[in-house]
Steps between C-alpha positions, in 0.01 A plus 500: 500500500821329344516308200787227542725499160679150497638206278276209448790293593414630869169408492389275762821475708637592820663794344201645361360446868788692628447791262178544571588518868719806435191692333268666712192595497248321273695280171367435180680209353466399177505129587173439612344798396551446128403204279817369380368294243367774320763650155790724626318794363181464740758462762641791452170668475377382837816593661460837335141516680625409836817748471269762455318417833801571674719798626781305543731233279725197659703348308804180507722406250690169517909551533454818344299420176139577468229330306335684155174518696648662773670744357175608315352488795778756647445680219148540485486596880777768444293661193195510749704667770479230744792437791733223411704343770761192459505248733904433538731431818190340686301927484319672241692783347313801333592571159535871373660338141507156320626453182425165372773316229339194293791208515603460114457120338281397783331166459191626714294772604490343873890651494468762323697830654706632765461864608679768713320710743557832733303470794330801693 
């Protein structure tokens, strides 16, 4: 299984549609599978859960910059040894290395870091 690693502000769009479309297999996506109503902490708790139901990590950023929850999320998957793949250029691209860089004086977590990768 994949767990789908993506800003809220794609939530319920076309893009999110087309994401998901790249992925294959079976997707667990956050939106829908998690109560978003619940604090940011239980969030992150659930997503924790379904991460670690998966052997594989998807994840999106949005013109480069990547959410906080995300990157925890990339995080947390790395730390359990998980694949991570990036979905850029329209394909997913395997990362070997990804070294996330919180933005300074951000006014939000929703845009909260860029990040350079190496791929496999």
């Amino acid at each position: 299984m994949t767990y789908y690693a993506h800003s809220i502000y794609k939530y319920n769009t076309d893009i999110e549609k087309y994401e998901m479309s790249l992925i294959p297999g079976y997707v667990i996506n956050p939106n829908g599978n998690i109560d978003q109503t619940q604090s940011e902490s239980e969030i992150m708790k659930k997503c924790y859960s379904l991460i670690d139901e998966c052997d594989t990590l998807v994840f999106s950023s949005v013109d480069g910059v990547i959410g906080r929850g995300v990157a925890e999320e990339i995080d947390y998957a790395m730390c359990t040894g998980l694949k991570i793949y990036y979905i850029f250029g329209n394909k997913l691209h395997e990362i070997k290395t990804i070294d996330i860089k919180p933005i300074e004086n951000r006014t939000t977590d929703r845009i909260y870091a860029t990040f350079e990768y190496e791929v496999v």
